[in-house]
C-alpha positions as a printed Julia matrix, in Angstrom:
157×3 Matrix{Float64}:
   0.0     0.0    0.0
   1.36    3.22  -1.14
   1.32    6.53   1.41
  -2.58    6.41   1.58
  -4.99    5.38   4.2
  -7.87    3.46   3.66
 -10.84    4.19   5.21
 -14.78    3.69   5.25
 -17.15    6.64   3.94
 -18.26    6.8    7.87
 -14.33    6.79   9.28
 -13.55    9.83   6.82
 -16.78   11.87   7.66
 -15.92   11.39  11.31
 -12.09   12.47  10.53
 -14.14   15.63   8.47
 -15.83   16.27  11.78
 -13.42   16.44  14.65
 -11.4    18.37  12.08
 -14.08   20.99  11.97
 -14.7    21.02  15.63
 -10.62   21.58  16.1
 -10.95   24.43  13.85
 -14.23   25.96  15.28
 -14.06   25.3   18.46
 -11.01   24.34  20.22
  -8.92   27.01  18.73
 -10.8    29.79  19.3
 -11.15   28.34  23.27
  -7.33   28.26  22.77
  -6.75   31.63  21.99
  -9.05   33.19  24.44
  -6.92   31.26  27.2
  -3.7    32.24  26.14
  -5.38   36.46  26.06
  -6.93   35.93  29.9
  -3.45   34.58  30.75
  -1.97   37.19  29.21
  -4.54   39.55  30.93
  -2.67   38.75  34.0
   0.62   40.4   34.1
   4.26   39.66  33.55
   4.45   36.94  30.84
   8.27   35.41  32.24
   6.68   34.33  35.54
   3.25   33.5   34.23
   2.78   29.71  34.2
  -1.02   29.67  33.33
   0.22   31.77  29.83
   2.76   29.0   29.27
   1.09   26.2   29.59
  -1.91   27.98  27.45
   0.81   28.29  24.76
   1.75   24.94  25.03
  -2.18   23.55  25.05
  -2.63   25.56  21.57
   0.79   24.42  20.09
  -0.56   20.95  20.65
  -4.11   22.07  18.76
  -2.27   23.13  15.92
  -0.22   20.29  15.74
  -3.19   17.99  15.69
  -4.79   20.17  13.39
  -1.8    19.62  10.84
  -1.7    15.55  11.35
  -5.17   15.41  10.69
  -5.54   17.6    7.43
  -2.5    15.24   6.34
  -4.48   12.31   7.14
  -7.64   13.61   5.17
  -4.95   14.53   2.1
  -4.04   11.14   1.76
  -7.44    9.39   2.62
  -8.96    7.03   0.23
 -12.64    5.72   0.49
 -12.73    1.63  -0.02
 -16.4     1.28  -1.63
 -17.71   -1.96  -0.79
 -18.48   -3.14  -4.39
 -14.83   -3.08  -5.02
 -13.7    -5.6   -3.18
 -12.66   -8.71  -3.88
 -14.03  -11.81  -1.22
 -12.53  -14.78  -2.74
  -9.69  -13.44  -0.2
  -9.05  -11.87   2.52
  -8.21   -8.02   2.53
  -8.86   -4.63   4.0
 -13.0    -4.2    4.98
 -13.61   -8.07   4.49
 -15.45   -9.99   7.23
 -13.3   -13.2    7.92
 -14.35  -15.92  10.23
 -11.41  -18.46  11.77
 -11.03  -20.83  14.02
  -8.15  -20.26  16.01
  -6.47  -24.43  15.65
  -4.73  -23.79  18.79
  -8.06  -23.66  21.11
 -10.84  -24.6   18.75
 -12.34  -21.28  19.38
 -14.05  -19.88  16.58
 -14.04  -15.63  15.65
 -15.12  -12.98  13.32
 -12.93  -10.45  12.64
 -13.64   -7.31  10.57
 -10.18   -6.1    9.11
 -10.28   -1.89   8.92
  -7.6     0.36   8.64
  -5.42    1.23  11.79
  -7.78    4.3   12.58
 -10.94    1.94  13.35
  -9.56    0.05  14.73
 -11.36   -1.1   17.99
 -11.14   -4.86  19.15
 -14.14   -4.66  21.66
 -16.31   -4.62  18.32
 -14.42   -7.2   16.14
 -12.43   -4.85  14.12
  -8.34   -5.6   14.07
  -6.07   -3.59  11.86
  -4.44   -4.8    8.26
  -1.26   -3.94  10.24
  -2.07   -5.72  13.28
   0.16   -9.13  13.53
  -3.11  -11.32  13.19
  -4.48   -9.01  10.3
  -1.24   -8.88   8.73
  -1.28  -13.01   8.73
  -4.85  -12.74   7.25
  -3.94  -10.73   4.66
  -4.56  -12.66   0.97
  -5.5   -15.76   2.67
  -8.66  -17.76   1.04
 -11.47  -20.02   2.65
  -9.61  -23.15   4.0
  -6.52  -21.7    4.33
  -4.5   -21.54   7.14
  -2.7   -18.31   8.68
   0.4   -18.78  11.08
   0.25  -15.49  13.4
   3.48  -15.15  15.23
   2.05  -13.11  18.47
   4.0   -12.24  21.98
   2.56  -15.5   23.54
   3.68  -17.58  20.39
   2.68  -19.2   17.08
  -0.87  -19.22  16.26
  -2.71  -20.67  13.64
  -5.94  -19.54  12.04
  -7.88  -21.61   9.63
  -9.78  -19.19   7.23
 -13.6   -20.48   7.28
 -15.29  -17.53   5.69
 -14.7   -14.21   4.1
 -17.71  -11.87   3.4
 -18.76   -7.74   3.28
């Protein structure tokens, strides 16, 4: 994958709208507490002016990462994908060989990720392993606590 992320229609209009928030809220917050601190006197001794400076140099720099990340931001549309395999915004179901246990995982991009709800990252060791596998095949996951294998029993939208 080249320098772009790849990311669901509803993952980029959520990036679109803390972006906007950033711009329309928190930096006009940021700026009125850097003028009260400033309101308060002698600016080499005034901690509460610093540490507004520092808040808002933080803003910005979010601000920056995330119009980067919107630059470079692809939309994956669903009918584009190919499910004779396994690949980013597939739904693959494996049974882990080791304990029998069987799991859905839903492989996004490392910005939704969010294990509680099923969804690992392509980048992740175990969606890294998945990666181009097909029904029946089996994926060998090395993971802190060892080798694991993963026999592919479905892939699906």
């Amino acid at each position: 994958m080249s320098g772009f992320t790849y990311l669901t229609r509803e993952a980029l209009d959520q990036l679109k709208t803390d972006l906007q928030k950033m711009k329309a809220v928190d930096r006009p917050a940021a700026s009125r507490a850097i003028a009260e601190a400033r309101d308060k006197g002698d600016l080499r001794e005034n901690a509460e002016y610093d540490a507004a400076k520092e808040a808002q140099g933080h803003l910005e720099a979010k601000i920056q990462k995330l119009e980067a990340e919107l630059a470079n931001a692809r939309i994956l549309e669903e009918s584009s994908i190919d499910t004779s395999k396994v690949s980013i915004l597939t739904k693959v179901t494996v049974t882990n060989l080791g304990s029998k246990k069987q799991v859905t995982y839903y492989l996004v991009s490392e910005k939704e990720a969010d294990l509680k709800l099923g969804k690992i990252s392509v980048t992740s060791p175990i969606g890294k392993g998945l990666l181009g596998k097909q029904v029946g095949e089996v994926a060998e996951v090395q993971v802190p606590a060892g080798m694991l294998k993963f026999k592919v029993e479905s892939i699906s939208l």
